[in-house]
C-alpha positions as a Python dict, from the first residue, in 0.01 Angstrom:
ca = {
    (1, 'X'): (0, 0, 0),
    (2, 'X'): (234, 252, -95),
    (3, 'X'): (591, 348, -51),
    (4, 'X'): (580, 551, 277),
    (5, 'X'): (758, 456, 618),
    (6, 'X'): (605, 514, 899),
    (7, 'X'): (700, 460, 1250),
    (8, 'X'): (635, 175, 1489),
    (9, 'X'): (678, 238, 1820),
    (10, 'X'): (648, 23, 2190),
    (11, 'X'): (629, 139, 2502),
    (12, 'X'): (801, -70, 2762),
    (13, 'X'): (630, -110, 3102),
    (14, 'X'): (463, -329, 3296),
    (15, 'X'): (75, -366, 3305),
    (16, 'X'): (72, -201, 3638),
    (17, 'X'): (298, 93, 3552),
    (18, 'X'): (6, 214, 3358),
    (19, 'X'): (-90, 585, 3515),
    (20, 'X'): (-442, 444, 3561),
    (21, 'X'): (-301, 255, 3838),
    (22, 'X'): (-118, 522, 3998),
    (23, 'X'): (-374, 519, 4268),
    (24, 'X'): (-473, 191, 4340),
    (25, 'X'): (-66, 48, 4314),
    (26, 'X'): (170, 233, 4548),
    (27, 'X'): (521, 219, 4385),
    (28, 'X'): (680, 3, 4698),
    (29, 'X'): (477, -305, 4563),
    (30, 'X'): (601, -295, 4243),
    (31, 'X'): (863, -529, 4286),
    (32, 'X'): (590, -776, 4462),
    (33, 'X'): (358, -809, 4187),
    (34, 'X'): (407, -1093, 3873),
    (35, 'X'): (676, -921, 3628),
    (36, 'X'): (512, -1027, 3205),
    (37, 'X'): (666, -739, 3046),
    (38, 'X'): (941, -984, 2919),
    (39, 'X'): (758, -1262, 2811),
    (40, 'X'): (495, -986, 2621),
    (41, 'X'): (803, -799, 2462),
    (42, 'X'): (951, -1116, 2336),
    (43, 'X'): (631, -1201, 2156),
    (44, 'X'): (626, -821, 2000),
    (45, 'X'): (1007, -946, 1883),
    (46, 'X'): (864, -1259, 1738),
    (47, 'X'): (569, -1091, 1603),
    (48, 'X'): (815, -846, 1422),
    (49, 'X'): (1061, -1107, 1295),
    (50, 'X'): (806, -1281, 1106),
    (51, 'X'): (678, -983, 942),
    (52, 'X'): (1099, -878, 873),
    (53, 'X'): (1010, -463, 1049),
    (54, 'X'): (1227, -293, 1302),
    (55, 'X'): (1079, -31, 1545),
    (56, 'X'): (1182, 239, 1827),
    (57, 'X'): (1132, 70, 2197),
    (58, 'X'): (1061, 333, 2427),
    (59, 'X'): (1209, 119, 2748),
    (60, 'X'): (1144, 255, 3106),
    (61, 'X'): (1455, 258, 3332),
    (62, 'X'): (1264, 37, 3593),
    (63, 'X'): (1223, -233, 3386),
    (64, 'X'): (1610, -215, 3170),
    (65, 'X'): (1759, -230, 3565),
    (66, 'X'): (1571, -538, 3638),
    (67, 'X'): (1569, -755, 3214),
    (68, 'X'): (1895, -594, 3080),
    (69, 'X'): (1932, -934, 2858),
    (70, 'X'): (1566, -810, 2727),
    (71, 'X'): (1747, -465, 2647),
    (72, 'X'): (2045, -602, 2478),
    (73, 'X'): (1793, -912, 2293),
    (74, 'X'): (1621, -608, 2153),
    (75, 'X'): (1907, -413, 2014),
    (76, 'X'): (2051, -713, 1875),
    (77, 'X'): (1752, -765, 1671),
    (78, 'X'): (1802, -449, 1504),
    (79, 'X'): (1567, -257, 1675),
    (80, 'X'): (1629, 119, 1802),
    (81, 'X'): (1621, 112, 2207),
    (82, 'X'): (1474, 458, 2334),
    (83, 'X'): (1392, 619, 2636),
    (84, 'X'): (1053, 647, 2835),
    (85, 'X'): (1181, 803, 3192),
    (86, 'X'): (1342, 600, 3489),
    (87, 'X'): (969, 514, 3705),
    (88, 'X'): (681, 581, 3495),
    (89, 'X'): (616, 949, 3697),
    (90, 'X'): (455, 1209, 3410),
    (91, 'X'): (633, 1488, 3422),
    (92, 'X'): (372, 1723, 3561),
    (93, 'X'): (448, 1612, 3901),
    (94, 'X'): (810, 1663, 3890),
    (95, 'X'): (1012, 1966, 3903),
    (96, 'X'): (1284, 2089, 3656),
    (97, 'X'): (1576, 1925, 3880),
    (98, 'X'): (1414, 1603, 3956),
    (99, 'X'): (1328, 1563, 3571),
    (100, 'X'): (1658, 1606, 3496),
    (101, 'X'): (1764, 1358, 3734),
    (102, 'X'): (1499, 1102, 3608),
    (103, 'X'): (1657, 1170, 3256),
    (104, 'X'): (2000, 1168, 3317),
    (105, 'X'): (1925, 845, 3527),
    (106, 'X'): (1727, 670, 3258),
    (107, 'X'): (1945, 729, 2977),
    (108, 'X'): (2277, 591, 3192),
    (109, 'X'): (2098, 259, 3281),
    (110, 'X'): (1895, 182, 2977),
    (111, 'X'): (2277, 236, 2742),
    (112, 'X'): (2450, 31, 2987),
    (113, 'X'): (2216, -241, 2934),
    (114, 'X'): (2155, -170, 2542),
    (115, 'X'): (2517, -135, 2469),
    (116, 'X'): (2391, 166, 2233),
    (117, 'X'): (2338, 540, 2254),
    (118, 'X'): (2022, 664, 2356),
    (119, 'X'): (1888, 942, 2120),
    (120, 'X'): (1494, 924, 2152),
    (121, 'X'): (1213, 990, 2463),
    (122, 'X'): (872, 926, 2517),
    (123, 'X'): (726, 1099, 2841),
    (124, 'X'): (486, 872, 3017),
    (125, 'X'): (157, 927, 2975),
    (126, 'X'): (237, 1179, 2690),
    (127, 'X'): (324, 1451, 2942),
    (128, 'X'): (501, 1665, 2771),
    (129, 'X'): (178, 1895, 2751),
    (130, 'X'): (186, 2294, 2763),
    (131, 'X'): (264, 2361, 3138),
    (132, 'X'): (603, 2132, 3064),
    (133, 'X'): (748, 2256, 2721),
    (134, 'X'): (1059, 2318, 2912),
    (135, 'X'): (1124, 1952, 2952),
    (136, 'X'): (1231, 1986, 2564),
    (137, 'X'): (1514, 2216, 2680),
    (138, 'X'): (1608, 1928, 2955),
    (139, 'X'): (1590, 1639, 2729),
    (140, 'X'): (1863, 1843, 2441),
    (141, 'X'): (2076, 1927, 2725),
    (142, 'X'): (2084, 1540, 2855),
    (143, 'X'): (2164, 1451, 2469),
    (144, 'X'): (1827, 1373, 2354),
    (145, 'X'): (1819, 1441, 2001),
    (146, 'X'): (1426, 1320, 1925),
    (147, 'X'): (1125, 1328, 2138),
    (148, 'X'): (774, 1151, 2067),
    (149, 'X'): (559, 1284, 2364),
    (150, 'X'): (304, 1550, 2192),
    (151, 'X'): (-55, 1424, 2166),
    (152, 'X'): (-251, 1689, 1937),
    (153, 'X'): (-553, 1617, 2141),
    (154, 'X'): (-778, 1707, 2383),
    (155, 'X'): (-786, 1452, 2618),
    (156, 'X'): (-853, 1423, 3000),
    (157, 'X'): (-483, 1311, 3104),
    (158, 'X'): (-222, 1474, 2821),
    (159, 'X'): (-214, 1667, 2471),
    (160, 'X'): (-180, 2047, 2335),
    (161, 'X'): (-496, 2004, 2150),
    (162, 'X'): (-356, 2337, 1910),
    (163, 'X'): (25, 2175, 1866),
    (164, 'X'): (174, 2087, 1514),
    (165, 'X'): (39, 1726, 1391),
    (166, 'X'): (374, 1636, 1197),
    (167, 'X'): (720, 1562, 1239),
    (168, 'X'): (943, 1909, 1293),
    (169, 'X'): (1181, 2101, 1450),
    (170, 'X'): (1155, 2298, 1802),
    (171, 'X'): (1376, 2554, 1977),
    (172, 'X'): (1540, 2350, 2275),
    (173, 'X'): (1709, 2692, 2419),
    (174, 'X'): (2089, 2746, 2391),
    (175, 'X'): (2088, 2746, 2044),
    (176, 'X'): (1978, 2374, 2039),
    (177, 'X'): (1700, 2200, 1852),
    (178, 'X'): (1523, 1894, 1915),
    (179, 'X'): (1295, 1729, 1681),
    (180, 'X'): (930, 1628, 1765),
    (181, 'X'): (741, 1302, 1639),
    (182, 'X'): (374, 1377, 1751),
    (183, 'X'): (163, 1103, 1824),
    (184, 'X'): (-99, 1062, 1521),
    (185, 'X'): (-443, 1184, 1438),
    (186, 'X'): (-685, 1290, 1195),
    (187, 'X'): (-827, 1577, 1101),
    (188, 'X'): (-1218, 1578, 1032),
    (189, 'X'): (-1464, 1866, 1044),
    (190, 'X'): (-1236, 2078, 1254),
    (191, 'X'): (-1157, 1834, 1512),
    (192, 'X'): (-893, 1584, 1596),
    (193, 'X'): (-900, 1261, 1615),
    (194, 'X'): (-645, 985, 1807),
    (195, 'X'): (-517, 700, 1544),
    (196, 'X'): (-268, 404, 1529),
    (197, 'X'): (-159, 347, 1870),
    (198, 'X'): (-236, 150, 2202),
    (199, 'X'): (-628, 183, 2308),
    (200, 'X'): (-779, 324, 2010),
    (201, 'X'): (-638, 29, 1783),
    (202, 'X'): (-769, -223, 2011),
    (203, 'X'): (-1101, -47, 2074),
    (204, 'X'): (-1149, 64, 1682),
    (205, 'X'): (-1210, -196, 1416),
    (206, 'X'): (-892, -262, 1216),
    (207, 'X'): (-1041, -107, 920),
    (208, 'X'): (-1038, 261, 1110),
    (209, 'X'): (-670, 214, 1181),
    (210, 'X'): (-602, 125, 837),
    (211, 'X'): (-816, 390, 711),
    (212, 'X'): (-657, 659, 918),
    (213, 'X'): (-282, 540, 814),
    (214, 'X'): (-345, 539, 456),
    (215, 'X'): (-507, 864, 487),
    (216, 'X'): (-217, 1032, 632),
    (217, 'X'): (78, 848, 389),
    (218, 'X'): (-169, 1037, 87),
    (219, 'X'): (-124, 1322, 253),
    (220, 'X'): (235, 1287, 238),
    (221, 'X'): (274, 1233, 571),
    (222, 'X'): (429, 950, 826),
    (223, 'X'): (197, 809, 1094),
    (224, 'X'): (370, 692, 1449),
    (225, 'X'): (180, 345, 1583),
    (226, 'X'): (244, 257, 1944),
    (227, 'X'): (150, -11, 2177),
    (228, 'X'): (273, -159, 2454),
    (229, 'X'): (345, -503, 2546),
    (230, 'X'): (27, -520, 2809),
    (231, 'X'): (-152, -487, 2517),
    (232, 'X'): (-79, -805, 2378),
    (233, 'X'): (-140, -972, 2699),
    (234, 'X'): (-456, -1113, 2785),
    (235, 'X'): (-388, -1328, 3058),
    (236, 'X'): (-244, -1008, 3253),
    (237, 'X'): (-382, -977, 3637),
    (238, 'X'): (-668, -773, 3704),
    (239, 'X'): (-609, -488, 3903),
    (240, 'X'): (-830, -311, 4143),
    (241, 'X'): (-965, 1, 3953),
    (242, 'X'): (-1262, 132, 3896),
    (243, 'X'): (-1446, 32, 3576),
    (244, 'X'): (-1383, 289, 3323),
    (245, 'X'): (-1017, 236, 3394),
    (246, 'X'): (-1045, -152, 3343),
    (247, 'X'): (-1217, -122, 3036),
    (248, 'X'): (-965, 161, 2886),
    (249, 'X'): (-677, -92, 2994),
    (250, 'X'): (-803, -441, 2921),
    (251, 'X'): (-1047, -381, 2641),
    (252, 'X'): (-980, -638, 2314),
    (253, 'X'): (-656, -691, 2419),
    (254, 'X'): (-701, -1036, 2272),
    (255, 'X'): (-733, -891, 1953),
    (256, 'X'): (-414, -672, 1928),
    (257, 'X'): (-117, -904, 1815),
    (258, 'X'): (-396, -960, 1508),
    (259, 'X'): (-471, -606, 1439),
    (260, 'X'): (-64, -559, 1478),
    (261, 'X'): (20, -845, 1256),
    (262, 'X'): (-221, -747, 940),
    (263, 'X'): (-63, -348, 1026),
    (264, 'X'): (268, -531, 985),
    (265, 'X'): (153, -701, 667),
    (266, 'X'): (-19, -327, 493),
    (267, 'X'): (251, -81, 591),
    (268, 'X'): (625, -13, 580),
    (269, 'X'): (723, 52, 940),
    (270, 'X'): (1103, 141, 1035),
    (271, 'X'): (1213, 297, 1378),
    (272, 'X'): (1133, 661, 1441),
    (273, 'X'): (1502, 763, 1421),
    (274, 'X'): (1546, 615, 1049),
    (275, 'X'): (1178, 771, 981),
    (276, 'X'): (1295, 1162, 1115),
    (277, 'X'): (1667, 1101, 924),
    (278, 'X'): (1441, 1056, 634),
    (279, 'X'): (1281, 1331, 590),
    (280, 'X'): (1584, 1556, 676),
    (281, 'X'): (1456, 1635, 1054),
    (282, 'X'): (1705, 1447, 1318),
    (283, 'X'): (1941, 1721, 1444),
    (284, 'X'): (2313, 1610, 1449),
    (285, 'X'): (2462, 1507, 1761),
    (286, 'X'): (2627, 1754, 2003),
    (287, 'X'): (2881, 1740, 2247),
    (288, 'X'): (2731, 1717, 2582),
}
């Protein structure tokens, strides 16, 4: 279907790191509960050797300190390991130090285990939202070179509902520039709407998702997909949580490694650092 690349993308947590949990899971049980994130990631790996596609695993900190083998089997599969914080805390609830700290942390442990630089970050929960642009300035001074955090949305937890829908370049202060993936959508009769990645391609028919994709490669234009390995993961434990926040987390997650696979099958994929070098917008490296 065409000769575009887009980008495939993974987020790598656990099933309780999720923020919808953040109130029901206190941080000092997460070593207690059953670790899957492993055994889901190594199916994505299958799942994308059959189908021959690379992609950009966002990998939190947490989880690289406690699988480093799962770090270095992913890099040596070809696949681009990226950052996604040290604990899974959105940014809005730390200050300009502490992120810095979390950054500088993360990057440190998930290269040691990786064996690779570390040019990409996702925030968690897509927090890089208006009240913590300055985190762009944090993430070019820790050596970041690429950031995939912007939702174009309105939504109740993230997104700058008015911020640019397509790869570019922003002002990272000091004279530095960072480039921005947003996360994808749609445009239709003035509004915006969230495609390609984690809950809306389980909850949407496949047909949407492919809809929305092909839209944007005819407009010229790369779409980002994300999941993460939860979402592959039917048999993960059911948390206590109310039931809004059950359904957005468990909902036809026996479906997604099928929706994924015929996505796999339809589109070119290649990791978002190939897909930004591509069209000209990954900023060179600079001394730190």
């Amino acid at each position: 279907m065409g000769e575009m690349v887009n980008a495939l993308t993974f987020d790598v947590e656990e099933y309780f790191h999720a923020e919808a949990f953040a109130g029901v899971i206190r941080r000092e049980e997460w070593p207690s509960l059953e670790s899957r994130v492993a055994r889901a990631t190594e199916r994505l790996l299958e799942v994308l050797s059959d189908a021959k596609r690379s992609a950009t695993f966002f990998v939190l900190a947490w989880v690289a300190e406690r699988h480093p083998g799962l770090i270095r089997a992913i890099r040596a599969q070809g696949h681009e390991v990226a950052c996604h914080g040290y604990g899974h805390q959105m940014i809005t609830r730390l200050s300009r130090p502490q992120f810095a700290e979390d950054i500088r942390r993360a990057k440190g442990t998930i290269e040691d285990a990786a064996g690779a630089e570390v040019i990409g970050y996702r925030a968690p929960t897509f927090s890089v939202v208006r009240e913590t642009l300055w985190s762009l300035e944090s993430l070019a001074e820790a050596g970041f070179r690429y950031d995939s955090s912007i939702f174009p949305i309105v939504h109740d937890r993230y997104g700058i509902p008015d911020a640019m829908r397509f790869p570019h370049l922003l002002a990272a202060g000091s004279g530095r520039v960072i480039a921005e993936f947003p996360l994808s959508t749609v445009g239709w009769g003035g509004w915006r709407f969230p495609v390609a990645g984690g809950g809306y391609l389980r909850l949407l028919p496949y047909a949407v998702t492919r809809w929305a994709v092909n839209r944007l490669n005819r407009e010229g234009q790369a779409a980002i997909v994300y999941l993460h390995p939860w979402e592959i993961d039917p048999g993960q434990p059911r948390l206590p949580a109310g039931p809004v926040t059950r359904f957005r987390h468990s909902v036809n997650t026996h479906t997604t490694e099928g929706k994924l696979r015929r996505l796999l099958r339809d589109f070119h994929f290649a990791p978002v650092r190939d897909v930004l070098a591509g069209v000209g917008i990954l900023p060179m490296a600079t001394s730190a």
